[in-house]
mmCIF file as gemmi writes it, N, C-alpha and C atoms, coordinates in Angstrom:
data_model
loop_
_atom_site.group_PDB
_atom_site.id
_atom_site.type_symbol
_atom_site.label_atom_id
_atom_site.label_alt_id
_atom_site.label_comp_id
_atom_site.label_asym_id
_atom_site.label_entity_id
_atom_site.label_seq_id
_atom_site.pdbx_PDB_ins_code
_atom_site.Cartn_x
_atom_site.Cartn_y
_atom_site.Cartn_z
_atom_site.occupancy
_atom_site.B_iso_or_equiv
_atom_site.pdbx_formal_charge
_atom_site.auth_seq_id
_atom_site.auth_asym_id
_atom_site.pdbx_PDB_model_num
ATOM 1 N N . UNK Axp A 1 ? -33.699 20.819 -19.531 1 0 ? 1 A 1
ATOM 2 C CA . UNK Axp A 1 ? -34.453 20.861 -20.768 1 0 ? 1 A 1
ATOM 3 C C . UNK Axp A 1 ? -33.57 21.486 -21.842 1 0 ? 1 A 1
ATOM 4 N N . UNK Axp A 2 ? -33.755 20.797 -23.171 1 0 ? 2 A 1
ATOM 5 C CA . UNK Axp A 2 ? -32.835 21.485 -24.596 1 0 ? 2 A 1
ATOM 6 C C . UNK Axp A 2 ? -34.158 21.518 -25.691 1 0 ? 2 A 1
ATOM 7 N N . UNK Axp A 3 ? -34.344 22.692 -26.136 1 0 ? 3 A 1
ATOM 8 C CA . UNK Axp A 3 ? -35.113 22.502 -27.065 1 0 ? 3 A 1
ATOM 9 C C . UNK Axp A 3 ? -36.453 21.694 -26.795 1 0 ? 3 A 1
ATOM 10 N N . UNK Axp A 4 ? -37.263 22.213 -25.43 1 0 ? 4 A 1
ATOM 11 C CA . UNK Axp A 4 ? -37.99 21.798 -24.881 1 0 ? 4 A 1
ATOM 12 C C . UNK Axp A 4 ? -38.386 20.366 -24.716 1 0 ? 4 A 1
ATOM 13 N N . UNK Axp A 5 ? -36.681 19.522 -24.56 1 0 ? 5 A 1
ATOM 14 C CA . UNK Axp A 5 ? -36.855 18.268 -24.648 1 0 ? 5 A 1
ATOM 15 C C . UNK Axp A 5 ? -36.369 17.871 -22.946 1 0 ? 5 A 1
ATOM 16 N N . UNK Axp A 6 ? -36.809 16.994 -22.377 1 0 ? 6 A 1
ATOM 17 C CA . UNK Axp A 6 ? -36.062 16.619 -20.89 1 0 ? 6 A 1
ATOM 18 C C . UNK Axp A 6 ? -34.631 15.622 -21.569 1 0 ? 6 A 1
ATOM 19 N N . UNK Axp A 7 ? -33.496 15.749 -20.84 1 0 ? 7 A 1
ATOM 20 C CA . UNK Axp A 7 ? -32.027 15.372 -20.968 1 0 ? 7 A 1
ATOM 21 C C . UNK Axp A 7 ? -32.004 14.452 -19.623 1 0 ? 7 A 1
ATOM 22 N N . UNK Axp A 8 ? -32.077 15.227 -18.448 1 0 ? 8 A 1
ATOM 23 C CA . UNK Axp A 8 ? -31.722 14.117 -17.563 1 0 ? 8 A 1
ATOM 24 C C . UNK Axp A 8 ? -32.898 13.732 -17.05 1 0 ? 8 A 1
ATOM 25 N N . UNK Axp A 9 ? -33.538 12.652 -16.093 1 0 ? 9 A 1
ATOM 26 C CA . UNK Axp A 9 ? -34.594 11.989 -15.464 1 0 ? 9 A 1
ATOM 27 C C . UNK Axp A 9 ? -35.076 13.281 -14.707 1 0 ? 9 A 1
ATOM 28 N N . UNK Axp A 10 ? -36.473 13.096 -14.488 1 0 ? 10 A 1
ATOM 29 C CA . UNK Axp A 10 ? -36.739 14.387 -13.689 1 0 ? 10 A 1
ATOM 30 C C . UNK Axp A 10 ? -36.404 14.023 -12.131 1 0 ? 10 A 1
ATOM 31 N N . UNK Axp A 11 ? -36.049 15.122 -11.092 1 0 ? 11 A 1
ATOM 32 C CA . UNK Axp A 11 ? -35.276 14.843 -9.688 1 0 ? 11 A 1
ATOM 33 C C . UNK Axp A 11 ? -34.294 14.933 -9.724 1 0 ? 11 A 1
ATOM 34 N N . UNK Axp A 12 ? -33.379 14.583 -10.849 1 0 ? 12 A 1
ATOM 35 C CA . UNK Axp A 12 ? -31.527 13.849 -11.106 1 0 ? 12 A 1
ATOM 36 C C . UNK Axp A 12 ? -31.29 14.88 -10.165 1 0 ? 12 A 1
ATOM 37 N N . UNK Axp A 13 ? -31.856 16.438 -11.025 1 0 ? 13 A 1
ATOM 38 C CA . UNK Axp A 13 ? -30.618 17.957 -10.248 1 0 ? 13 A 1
ATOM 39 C C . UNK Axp A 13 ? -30.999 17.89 -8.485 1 0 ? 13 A 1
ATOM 40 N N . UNK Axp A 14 ? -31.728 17.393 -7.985 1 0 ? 14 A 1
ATOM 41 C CA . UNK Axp A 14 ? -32.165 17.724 -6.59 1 0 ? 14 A 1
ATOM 42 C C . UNK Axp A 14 ? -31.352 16.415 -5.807 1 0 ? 14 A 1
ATOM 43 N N . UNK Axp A 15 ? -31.702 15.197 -6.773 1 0 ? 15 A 1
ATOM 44 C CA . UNK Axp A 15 ? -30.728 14.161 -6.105 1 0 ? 15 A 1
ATOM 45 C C . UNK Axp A 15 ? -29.531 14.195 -6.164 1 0 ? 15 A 1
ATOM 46 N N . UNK Axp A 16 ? -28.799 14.796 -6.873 1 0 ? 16 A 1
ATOM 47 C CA . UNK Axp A 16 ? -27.312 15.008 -7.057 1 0 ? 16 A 1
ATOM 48 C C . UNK Axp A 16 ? -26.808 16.329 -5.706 1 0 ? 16 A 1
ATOM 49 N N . UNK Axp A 17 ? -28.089 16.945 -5.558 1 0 ? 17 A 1
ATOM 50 C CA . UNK Axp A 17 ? -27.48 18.179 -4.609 1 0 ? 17 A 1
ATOM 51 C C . UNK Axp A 17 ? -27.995 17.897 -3.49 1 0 ? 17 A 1
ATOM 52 N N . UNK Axp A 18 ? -28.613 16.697 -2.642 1 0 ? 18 A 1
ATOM 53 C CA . UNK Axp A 18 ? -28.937 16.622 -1.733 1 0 ? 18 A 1
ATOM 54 C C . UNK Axp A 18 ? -27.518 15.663 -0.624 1 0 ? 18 A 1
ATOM 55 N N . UNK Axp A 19 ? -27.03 16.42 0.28 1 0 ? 19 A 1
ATOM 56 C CA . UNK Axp A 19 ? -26.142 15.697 0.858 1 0 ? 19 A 1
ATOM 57 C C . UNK Axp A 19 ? -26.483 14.793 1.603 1 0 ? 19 A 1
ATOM 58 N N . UNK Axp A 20 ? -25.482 13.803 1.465 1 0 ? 20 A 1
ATOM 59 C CA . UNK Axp A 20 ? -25.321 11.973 1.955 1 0 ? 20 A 1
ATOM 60 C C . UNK Axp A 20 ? -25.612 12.073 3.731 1 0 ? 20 A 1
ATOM 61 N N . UNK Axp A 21 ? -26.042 10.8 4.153 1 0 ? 21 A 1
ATOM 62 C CA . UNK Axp A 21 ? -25.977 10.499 5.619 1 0 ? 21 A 1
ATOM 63 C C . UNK Axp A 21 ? -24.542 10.562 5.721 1 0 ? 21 A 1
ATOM 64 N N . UNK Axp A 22 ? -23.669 10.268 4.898 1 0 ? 22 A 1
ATOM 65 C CA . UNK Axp A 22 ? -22.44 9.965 5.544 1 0 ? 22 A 1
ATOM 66 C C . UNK Axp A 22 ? -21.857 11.337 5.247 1 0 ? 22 A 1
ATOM 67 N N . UNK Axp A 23 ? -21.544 12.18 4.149 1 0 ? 23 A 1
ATOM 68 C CA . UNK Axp A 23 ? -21.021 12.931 4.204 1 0 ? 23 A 1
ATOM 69 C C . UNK Axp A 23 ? -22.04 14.395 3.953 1 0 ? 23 A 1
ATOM 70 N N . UNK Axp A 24 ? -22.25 15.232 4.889 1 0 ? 24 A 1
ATOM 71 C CA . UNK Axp A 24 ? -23.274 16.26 4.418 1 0 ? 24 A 1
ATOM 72 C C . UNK Axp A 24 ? -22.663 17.169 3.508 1 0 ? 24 A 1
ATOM 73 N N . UNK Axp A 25 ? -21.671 17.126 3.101 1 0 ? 25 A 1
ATOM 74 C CA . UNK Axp A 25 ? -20.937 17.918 2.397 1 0 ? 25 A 1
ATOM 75 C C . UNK Axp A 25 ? -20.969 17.181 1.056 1 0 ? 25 A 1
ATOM 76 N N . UNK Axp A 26 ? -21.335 15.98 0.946 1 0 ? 26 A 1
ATOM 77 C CA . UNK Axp A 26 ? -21.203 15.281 -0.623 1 0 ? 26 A 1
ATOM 78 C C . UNK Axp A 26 ? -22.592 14.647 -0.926 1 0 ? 26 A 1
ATOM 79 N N . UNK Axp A 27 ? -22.99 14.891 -2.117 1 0 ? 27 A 1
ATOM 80 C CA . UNK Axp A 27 ? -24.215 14.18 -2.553 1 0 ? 27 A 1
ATOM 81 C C . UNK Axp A 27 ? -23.706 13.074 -3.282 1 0 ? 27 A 1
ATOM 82 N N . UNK Axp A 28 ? -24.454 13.05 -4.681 1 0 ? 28 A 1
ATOM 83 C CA . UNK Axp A 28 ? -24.393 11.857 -5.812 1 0 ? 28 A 1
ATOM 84 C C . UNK Axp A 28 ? -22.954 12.176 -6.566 1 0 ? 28 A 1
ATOM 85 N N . UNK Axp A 29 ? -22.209 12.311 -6.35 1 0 ? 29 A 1
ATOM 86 C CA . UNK Axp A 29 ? -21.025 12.73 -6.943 1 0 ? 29 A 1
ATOM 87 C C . UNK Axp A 29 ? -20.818 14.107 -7.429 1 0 ? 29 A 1
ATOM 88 N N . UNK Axp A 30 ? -21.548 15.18 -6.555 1 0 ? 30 A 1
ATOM 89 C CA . UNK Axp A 30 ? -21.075 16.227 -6.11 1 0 ? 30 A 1
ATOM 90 C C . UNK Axp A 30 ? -21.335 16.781 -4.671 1 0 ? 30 A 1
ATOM 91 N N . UNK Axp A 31 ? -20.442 17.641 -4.858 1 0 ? 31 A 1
ATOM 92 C CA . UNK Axp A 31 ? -19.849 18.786 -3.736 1 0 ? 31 A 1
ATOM 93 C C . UNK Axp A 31 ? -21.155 19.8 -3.526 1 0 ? 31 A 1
ATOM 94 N N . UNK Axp A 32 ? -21.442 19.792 -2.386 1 0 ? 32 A 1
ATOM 95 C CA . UNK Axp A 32 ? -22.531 20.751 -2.106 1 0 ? 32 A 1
ATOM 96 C C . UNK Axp A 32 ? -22.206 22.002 -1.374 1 0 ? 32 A 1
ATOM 97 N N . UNK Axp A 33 ? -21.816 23.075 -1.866 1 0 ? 33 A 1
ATOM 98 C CA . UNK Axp A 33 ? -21.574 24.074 -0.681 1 0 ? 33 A 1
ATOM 99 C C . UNK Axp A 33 ? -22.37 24.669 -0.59 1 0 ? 33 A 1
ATOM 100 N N . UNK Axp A 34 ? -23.554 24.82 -0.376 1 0 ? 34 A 1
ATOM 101 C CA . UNK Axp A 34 ? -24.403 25.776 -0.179 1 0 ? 34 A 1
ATOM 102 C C . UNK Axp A 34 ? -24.209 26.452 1.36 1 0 ? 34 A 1
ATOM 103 N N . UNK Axp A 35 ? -24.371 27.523 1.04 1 0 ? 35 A 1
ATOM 104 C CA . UNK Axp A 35 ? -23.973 28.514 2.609 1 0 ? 35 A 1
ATOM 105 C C . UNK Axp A 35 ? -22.315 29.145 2.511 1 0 ? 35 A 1
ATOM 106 N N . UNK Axp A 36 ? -21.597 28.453 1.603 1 0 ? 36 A 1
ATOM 107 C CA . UNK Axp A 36 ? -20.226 28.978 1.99 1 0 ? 36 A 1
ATOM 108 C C . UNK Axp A 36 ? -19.452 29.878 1.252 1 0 ? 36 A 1
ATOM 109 N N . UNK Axp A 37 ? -18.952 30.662 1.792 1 0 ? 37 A 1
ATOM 110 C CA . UNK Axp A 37 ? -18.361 31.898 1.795 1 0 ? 37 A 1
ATOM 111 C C . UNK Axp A 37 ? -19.681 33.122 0.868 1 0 ? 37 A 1
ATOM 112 N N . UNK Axp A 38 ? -21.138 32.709 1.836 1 0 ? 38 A 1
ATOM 113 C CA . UNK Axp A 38 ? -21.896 33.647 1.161 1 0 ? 38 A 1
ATOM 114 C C . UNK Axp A 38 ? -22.779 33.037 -0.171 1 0 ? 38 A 1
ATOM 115 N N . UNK Axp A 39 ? -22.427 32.069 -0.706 1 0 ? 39 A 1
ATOM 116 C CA . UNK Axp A 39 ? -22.802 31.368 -1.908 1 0 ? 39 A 1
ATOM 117 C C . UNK Axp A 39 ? -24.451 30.593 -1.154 1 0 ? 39 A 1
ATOM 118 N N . UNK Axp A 40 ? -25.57 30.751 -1.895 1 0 ? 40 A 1
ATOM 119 C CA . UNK Axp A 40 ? -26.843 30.906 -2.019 1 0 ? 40 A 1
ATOM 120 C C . UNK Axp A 40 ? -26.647 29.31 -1.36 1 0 ? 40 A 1
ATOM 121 N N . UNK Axp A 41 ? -27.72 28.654 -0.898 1 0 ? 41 A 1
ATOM 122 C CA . UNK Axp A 41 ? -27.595 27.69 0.184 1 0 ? 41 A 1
ATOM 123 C C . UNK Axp A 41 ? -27.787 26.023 -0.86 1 0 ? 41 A 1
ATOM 124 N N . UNK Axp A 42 ? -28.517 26.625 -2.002 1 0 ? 42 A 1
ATOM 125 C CA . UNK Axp A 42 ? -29.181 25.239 -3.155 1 0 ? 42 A 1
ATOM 126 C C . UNK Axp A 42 ? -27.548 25.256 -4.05 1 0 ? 42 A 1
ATOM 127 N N . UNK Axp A 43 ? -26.27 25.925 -3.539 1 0 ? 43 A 1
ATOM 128 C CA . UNK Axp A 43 ? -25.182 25.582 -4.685 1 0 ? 43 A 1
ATOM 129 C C . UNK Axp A 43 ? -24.826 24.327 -4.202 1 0 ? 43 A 1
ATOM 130 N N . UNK Axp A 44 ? -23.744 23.762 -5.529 1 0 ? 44 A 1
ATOM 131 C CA . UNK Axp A 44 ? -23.496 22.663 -6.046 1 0 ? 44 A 1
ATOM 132 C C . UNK Axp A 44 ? -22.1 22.618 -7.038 1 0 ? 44 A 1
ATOM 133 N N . UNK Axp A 45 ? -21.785 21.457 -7.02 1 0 ? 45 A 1
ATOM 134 C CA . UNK Axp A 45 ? -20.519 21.355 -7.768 1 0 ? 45 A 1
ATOM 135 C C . UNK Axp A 45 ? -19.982 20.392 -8.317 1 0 ? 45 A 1
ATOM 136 N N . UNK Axp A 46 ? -19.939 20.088 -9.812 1 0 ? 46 A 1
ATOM 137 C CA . UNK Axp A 46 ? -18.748 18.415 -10.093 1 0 ? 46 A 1
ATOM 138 C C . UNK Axp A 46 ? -17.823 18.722 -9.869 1 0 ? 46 A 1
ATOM 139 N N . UNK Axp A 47 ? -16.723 19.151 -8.772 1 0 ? 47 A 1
ATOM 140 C CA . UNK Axp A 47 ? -15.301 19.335 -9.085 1 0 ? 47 A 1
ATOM 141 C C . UNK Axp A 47 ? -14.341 18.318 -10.063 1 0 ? 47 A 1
ATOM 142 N N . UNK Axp A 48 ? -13.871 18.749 -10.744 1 0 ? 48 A 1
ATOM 143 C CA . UNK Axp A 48 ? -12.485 17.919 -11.795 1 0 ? 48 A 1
ATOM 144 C C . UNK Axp A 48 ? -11.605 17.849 -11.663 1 0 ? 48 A 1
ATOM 145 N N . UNK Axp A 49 ? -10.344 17.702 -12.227 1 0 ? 49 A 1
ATOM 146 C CA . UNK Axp A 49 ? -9.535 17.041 -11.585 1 0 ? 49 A 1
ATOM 147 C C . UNK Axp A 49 ? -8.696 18.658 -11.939 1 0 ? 49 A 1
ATOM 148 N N . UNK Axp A 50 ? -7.198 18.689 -11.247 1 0 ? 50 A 1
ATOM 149 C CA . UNK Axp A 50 ? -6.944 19.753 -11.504 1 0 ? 50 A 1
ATOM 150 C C . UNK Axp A 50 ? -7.056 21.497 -12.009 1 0 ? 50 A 1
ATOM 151 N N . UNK Axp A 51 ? -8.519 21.792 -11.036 1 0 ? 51 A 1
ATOM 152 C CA . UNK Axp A 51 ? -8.589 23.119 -11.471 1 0 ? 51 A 1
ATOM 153 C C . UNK Axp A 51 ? -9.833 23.098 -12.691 1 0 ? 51 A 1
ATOM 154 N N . UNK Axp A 52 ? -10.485 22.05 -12.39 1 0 ? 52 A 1
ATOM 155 C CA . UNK Axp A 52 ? -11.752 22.01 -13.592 1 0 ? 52 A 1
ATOM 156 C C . UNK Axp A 52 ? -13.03 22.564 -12.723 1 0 ? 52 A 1
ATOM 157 N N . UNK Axp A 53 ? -14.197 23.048 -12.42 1 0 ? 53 A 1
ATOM 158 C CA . UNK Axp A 53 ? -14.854 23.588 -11.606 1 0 ? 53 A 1
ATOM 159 C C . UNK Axp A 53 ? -16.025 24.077 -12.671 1 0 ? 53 A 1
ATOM 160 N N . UNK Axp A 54 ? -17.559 23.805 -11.598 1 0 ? 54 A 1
ATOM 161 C CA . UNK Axp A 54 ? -18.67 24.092 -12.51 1 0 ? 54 A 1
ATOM 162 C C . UNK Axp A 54 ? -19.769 24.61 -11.094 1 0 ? 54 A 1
ATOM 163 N N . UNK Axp A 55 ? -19.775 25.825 -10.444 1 0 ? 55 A 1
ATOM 164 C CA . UNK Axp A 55 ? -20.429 25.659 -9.229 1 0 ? 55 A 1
ATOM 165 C C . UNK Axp A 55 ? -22.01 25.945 -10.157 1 0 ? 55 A 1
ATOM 166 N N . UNK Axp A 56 ? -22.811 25.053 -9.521 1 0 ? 56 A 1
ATOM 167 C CA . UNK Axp A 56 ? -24.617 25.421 -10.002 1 0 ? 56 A 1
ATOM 168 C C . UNK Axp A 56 ? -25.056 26.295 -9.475 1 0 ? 56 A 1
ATOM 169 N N . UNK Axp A 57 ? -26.041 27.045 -9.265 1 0 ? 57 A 1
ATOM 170 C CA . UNK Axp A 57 ? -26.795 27.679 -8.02 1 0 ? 57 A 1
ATOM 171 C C . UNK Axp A 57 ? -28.253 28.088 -8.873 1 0 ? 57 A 1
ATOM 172 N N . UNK Axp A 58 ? -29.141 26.888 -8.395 1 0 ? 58 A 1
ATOM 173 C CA . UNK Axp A 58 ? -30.563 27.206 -9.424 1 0 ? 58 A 1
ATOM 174 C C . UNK Axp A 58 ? -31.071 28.135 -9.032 1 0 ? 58 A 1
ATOM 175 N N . UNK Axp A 59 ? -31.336 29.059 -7.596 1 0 ? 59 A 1
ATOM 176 C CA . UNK Axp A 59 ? -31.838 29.892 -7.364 1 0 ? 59 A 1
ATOM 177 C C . UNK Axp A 59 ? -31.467 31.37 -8.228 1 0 ? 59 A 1
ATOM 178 N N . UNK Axp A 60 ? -30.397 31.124 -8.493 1 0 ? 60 A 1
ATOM 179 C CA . UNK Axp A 60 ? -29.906 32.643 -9.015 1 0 ? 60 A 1
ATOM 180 C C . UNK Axp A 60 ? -29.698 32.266 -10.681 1 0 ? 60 A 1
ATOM 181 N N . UNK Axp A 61 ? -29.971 30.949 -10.934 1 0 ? 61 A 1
ATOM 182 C CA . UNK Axp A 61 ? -30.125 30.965 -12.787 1 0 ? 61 A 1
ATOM 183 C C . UNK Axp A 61 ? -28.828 30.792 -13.307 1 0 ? 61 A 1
ATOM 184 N N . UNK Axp A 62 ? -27.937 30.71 -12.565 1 0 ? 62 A 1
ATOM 185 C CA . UNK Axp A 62 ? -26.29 30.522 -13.114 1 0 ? 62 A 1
ATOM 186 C C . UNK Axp A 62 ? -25.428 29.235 -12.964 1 0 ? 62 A 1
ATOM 187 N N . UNK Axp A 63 ? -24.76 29.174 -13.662 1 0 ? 63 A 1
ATOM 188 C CA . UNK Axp A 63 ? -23.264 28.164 -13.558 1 0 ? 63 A 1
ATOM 189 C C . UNK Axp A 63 ? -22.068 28.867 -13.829 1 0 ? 63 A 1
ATOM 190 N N . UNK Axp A 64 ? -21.081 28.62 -12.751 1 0 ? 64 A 1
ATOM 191 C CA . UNK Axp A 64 ? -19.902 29.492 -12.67 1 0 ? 64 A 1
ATOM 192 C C . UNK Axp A 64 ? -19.157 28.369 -13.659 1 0 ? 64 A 1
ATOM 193 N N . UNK Axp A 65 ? -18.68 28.473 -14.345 1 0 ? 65 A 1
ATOM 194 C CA . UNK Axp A 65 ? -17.75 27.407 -14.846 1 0 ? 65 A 1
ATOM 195 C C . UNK Axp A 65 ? -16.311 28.388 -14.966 1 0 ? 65 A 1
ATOM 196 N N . UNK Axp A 66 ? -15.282 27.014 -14.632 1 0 ? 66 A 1
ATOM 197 C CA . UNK Axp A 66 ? -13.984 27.648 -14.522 1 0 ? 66 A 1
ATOM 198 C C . UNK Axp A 66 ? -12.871 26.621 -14.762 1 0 ? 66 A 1
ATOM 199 N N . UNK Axp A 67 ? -12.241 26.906 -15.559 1 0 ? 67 A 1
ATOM 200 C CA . UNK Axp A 67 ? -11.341 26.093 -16.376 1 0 ? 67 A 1
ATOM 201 C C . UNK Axp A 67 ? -9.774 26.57 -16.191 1 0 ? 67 A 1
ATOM 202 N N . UNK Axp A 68 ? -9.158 25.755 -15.531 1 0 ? 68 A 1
ATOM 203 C CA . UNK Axp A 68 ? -7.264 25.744 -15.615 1 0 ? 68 A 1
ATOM 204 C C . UNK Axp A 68 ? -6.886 24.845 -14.852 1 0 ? 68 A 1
ATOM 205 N N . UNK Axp A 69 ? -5.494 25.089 -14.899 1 0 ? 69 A 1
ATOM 206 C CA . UNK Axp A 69 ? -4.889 23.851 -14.05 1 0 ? 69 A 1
ATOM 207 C C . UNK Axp A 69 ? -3.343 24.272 -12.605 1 0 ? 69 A 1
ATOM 208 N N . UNK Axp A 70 ? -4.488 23.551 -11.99 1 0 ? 70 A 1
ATOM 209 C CA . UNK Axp A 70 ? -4.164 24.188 -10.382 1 0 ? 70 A 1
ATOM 210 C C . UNK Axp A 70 ? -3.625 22.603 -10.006 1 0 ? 70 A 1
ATOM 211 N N . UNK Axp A 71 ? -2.147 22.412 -9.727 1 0 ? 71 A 1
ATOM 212 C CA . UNK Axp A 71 ? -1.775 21.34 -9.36 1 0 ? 71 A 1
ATOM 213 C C . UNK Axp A 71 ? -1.749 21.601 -7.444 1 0 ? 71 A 1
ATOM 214 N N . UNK Axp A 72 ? -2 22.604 -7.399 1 0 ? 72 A 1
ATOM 215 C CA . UNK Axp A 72 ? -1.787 22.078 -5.757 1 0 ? 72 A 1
ATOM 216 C C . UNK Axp A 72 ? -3.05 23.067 -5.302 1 0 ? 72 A 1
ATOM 217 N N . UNK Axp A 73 ? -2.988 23.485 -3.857 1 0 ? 73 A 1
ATOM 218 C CA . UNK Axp A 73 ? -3.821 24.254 -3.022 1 0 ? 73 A 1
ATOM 219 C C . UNK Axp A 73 ? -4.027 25.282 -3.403 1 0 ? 73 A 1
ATOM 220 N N . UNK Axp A 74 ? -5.141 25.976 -3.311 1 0 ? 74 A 1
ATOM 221 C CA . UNK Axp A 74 ? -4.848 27.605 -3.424 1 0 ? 74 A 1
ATOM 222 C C . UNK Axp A 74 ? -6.367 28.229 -3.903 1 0 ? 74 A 1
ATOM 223 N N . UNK Axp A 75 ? -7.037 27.614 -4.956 1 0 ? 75 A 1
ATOM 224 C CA . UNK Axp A 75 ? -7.876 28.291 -5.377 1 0 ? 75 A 1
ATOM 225 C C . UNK Axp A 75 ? -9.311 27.576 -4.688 1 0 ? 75 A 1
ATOM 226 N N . UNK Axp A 76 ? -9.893 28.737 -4.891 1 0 ? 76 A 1
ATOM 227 C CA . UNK Axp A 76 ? -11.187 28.4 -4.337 1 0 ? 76 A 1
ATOM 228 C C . UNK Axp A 76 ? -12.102 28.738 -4.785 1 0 ? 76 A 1
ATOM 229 N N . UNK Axp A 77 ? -13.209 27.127 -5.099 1 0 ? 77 A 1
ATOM 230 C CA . UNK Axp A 77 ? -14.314 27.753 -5.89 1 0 ? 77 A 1
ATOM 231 C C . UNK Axp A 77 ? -15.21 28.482 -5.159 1 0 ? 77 A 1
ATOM 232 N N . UNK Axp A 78 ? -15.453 28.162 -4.259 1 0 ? 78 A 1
ATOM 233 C CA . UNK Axp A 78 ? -16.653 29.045 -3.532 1 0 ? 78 A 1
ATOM 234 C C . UNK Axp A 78 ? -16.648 30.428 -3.615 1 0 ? 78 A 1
ATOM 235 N N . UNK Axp A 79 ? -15.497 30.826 -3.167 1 0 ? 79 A 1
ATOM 236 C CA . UNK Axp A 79 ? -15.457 32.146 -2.728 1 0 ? 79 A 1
ATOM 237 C C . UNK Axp A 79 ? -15.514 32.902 -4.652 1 0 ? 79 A 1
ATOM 238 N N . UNK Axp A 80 ? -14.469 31.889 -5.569 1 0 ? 80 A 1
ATOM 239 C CA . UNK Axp A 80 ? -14.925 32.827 -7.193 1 0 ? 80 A 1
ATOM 240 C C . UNK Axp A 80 ? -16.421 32.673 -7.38 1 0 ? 80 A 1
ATOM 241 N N . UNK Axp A 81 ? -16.847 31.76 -6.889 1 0 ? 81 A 1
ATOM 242 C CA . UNK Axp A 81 ? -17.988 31.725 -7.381 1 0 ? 81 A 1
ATOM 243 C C . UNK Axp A 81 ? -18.896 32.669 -6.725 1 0 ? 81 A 1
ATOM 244 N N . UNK Axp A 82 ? -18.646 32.988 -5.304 1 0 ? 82 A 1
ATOM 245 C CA . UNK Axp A 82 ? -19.514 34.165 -4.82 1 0 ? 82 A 1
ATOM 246 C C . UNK Axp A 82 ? -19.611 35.413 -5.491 1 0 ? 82 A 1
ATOM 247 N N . UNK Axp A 83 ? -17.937 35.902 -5.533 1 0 ? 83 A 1
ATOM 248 C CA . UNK Axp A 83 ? -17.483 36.778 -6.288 1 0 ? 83 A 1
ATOM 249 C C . UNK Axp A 83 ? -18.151 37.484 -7.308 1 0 ? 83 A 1
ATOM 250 N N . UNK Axp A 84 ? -18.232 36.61 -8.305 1 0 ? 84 A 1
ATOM 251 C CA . UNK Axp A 84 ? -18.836 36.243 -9.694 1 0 ? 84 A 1
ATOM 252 C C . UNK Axp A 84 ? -20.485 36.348 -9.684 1 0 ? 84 A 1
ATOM 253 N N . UNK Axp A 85 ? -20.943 36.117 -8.561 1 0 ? 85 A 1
ATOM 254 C CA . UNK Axp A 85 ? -22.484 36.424 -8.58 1 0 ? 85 A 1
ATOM 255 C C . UNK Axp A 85 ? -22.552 37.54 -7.563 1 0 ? 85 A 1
ATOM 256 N N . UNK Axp A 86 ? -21.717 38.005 -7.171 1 0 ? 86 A 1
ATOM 257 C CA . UNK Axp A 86 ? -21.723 39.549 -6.567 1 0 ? 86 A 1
ATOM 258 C C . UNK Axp A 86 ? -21.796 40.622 -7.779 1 0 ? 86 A 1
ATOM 259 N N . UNK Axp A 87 ? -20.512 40.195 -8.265 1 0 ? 87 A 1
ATOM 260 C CA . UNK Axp A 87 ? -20.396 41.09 -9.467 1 0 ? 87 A 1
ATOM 261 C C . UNK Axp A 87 ? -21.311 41.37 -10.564 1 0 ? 87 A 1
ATOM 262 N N . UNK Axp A 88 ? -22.773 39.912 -10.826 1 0 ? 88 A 1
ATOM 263 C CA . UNK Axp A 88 ? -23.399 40.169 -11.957 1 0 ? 88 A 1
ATOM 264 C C . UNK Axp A 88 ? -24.627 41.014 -10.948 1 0 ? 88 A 1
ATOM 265 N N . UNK Axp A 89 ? -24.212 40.78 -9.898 1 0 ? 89 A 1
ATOM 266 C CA . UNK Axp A 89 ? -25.293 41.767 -9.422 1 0 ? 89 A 1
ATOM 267 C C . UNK Axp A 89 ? -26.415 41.014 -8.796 1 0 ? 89 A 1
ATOM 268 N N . UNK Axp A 90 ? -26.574 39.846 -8.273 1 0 ? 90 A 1
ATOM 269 C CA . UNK Axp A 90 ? -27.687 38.744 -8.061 1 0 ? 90 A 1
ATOM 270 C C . UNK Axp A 90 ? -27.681 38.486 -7.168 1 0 ? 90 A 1
């Protein structure tokens, strides 16, 4: 909702975070980690391309968003994103 208007179809956020028969780890073109590294079980994710990152988590009211550019291995959203809702205290 913006300005008490609906933006996407109602369901979209539940169908996008519900994982596939084929992959339980992937929904509608996101990444579902819920459960990992501690991160609330309803999170979610569009990953982007190099280091672009937006984890959801409706239960706790937040979006981690995280912006740079990571050409190879190394970073991990889950665990910043736990981090990050440790730290606000939630």
């Amino acid at each position: 909702m913006w300005n008490r208007e609906r933006i996407l179809p109602e369901g979209w956020a539940k169908y996008v975070a519900t994982p596939s028969p084929a992959n339980p780890a992937y929904g509608a073109q996101f990444w579902v980690y819920g459960g990992r590294n501690g991160l609330p079980a309803d999170a979610y994710s569009p990953n982007g391309a190099a280091g672009q990152y937006a984890m959801i988590v409706p239960s706790k009211g937040v979006i981690v968003v995280r912006r740079g550019i990571d050409r190879g291995p190394g970073f991990n959203i889950t665990q910043f994103s736990a981090d990050v809702i440790a730290a606000m205290g939630l």
